[in-house]
C-alpha positions in Angstrom: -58.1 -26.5 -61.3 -57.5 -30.0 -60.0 -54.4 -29.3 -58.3 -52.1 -31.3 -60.9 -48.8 -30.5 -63.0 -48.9 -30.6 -66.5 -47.1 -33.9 -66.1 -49.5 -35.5 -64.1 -52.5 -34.6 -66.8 -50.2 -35.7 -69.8 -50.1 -39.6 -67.8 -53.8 -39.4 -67.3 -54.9 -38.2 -70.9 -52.4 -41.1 -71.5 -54.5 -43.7 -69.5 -51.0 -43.9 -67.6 -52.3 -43.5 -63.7 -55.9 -43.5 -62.5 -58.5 -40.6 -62.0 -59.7 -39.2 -58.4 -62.9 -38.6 -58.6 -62.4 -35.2 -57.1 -60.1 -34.5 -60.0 -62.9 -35.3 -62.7 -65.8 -34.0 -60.7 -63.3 -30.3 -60.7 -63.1 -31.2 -64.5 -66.4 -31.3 -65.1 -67.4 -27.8 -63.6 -65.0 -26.3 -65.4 -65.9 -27.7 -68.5 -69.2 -26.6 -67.8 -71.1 -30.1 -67.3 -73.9 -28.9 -64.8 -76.6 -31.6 -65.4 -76.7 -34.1 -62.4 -77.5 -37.0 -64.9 -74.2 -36.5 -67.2 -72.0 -36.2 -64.1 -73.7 -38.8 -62.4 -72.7 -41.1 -65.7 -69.4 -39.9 -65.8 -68.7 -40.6 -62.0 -69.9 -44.0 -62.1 -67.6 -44.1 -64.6 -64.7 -43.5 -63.0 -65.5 -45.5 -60.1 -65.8 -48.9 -62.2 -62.8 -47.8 -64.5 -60.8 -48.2 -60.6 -62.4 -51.0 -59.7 -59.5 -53.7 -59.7 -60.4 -56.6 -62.6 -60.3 -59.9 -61.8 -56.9 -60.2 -64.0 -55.2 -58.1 -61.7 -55.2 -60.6 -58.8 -52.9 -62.9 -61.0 -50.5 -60.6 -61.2 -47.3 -62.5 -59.5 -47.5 -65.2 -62.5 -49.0 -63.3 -64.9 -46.6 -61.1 -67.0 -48.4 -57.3 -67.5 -48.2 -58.1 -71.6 -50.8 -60.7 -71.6 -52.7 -59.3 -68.6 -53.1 -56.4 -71.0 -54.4 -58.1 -73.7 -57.3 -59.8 -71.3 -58.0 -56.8 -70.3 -58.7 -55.5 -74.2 -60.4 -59.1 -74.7 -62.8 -58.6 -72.1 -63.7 -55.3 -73.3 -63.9 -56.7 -77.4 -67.0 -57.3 -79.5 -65.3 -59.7 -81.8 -62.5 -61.6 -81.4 -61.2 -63.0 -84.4 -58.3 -65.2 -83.9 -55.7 -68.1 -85.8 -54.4 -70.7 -84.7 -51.2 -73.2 -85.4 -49.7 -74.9 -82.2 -52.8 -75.1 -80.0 -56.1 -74.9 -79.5 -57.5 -71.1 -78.9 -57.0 -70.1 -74.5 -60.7 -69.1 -74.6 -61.5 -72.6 -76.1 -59.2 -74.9 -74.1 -60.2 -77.5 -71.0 -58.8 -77.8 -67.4 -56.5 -80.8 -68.5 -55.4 -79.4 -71.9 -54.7 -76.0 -70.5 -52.6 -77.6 -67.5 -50.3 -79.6 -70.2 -50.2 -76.4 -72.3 -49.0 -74.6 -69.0 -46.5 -77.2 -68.1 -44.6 -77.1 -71.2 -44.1 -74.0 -70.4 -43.4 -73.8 -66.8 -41.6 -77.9 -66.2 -39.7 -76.2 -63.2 -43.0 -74.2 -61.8 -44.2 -75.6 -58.3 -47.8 -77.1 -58.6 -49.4 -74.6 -56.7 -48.2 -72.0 -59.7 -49.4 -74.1 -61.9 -52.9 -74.5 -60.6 -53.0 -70.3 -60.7 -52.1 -70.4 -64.1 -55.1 -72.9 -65.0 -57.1 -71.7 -63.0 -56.7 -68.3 -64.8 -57.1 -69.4 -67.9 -60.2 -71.2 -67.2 -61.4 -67.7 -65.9 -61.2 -66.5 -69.1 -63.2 -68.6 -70.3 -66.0 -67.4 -68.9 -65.9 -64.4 -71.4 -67.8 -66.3 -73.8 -70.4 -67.1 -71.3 -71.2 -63.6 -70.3 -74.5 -61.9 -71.3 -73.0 -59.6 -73.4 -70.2 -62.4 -74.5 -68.3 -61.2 -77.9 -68.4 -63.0 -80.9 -65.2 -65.3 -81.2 -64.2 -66.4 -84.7 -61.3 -68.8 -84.9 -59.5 -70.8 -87.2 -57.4 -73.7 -86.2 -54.6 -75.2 -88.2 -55.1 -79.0 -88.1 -52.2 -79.0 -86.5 -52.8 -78.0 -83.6 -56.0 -80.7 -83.1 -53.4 -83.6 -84.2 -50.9 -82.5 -81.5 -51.3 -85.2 -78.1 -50.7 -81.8 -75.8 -51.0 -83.8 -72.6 -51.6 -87.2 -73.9 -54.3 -88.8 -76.4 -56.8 -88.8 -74.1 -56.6 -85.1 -73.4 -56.4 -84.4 -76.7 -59.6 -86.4 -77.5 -61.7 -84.9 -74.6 -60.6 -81.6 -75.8 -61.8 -82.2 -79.1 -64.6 -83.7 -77.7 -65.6 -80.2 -76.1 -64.7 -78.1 -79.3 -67.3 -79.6 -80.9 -69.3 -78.9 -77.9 -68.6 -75.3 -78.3 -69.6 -74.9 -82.6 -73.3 -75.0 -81.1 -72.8 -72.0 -79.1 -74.5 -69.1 -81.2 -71.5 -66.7 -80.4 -68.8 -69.2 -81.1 -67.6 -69.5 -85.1 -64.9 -72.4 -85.5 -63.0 -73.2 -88.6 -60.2 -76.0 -89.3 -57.3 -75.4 -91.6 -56.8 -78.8 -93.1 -53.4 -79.9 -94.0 -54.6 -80.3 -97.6 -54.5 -76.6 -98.1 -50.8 -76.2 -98.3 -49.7 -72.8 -97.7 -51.8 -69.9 -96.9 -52.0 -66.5 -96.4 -51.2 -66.9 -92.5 -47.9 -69.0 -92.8 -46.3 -66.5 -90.4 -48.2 -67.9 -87.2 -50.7 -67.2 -84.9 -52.4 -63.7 -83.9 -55.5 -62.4 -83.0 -57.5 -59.3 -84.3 -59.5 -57.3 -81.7 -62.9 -55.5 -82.8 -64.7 -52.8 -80.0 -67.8 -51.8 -79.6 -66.9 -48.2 -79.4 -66.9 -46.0 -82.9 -63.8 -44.2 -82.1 -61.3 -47.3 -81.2 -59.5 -48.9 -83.3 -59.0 -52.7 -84.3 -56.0 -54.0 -82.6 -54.1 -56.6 -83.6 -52.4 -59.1 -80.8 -49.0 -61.5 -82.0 -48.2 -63.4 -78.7 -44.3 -64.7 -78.4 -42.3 -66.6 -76.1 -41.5 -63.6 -73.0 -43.7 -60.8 -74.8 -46.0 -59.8 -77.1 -46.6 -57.1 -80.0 -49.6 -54.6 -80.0 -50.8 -53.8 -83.8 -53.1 -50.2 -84.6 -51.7 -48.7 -87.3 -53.9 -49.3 -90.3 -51.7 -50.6 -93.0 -50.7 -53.0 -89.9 -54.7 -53.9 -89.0 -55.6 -54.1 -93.2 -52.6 -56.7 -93.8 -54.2 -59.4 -91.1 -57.6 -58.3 -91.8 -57.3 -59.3 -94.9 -55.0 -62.6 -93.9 -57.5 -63.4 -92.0 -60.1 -63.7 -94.7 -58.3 -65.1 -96.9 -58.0 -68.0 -93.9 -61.3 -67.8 -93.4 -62.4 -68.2 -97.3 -59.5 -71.2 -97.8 -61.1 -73.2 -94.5 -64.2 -75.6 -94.9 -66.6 -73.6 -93.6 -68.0 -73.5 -90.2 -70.8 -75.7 -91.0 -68.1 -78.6 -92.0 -66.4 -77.9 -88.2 -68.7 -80.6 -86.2 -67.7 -83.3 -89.0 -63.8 -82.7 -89.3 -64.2 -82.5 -85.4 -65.6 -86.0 -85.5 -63.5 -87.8 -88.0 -60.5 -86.7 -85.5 -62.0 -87.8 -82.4 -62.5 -91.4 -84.2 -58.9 -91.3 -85.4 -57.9 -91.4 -81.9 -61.0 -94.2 -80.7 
């Protein structure tokens, strides 16, 4: 019916390749979709599903494992993440996401490294969207200690967290050092909630050249429930401004 091996239909049920929208138009009739409304849904559907995302023009710097999980974050209701070396992407400013890049790229050419910022500060803008998710983070003090990019970076970033506790969609928490160990001793990673009934919570553990993708459900219940256990054993978001402000003097 749409002129297609068995092959070709395994890659797109898959979400492996793209759909023609002759191919799902064909479907549709013979699934027997004949009102104009539905099919009119469904095409427009396909038509944004291959418009290219912004992401997608970063591609020459930007490995495919963390353009993936962009893609996913944009699409999220919830973003719950923790935190131990630095402060959260989605949270970070031009300078302190330049020195992040550098330590990672001391050999890239500056005109790299601007792509990377300017990528990240891209991102960014996911909070700022009309229908932005709800990001939940917890940050080990560790990470707002560390002079990534010098003390003055450090203090205008901190300056600009605090900033961001008064946005009603943004939830920070700090992990004090005074907690010892925790439930989340392993490192960082970031739990993915969407708004669609039948998809799953994913779970996303970034490392140094890749990154591991999480669905299973004994997987997804043991960081759920690290992650409230980090949430429960951090002052809670109401103390964020203050601890935020005893740091920033520190460093007056």
């Amino acid at each position: 019916m749409i002129r297609s091996s068995e092959s070709k239909i395994s890659r797109m049920e898959l979400g492996q390749v793209g759909y023609k929208e002759r191919d799902v138009s064909d479907l549709l009739t013979l699934y027997g979709v004949e009102n104009d409304d539905t099919r009119g849904e469904i095409m427009e559907l396909v038509r944004q599903a291959n418009a290219p995302a912004w992401w997608q023009s970063y591609g020459d710097i930007v490995p495919a494992w963390f353009t993936d999980f962009v893609g996913l974050e944009s699409s999220a209701s919830l973003i719950r993440t923790y935190e131990v070396q630095f402060v959260p992407g989605l949270l970070q400013t031009e300078d302190y996401a330049r020195a992040v890049t550098l330590l990672g790229h001391r050999g890239a050419e500056m005109d790299e490294v601007d792509q990377r910022v300017n990528f990240r500060m891209r991102r960014k803008s996911l909070l700022h969207r009309a229908d932005a998710p709800k990001l939940w983070t917890v940050v080990d003090e560790a990470a707002l200690r560390r002079p990534i990019g010098g003390v003055q970076v450090l203090r205008d970033q901190l300056i600009d967290l605090r900033a961001a506790t008064d946005l009603p969609n943004v939830t920070i928490q700090v992990m004090p050092f005074g907690v010892g160990g925790h439930s989340a001793a392993g490192g960082a990673f970031s739990i993915l909630r969407f708004p669609e009934n039948d998809l799953d919570d994913m779970v996303y553990i970034e490392q140094m050249i890749g990154a591991t993708y999480l669905h299973k459900p004994e997987e997804l219940e043991f960081y759920t429930i690290a992650m409230d256990h980090l949430c429960a054993e951090s002052p809670p978001p109401s103390h964020t401004p203050g601890i935020l402000s005893k740091l920033i003097e520190e460093l007056d």
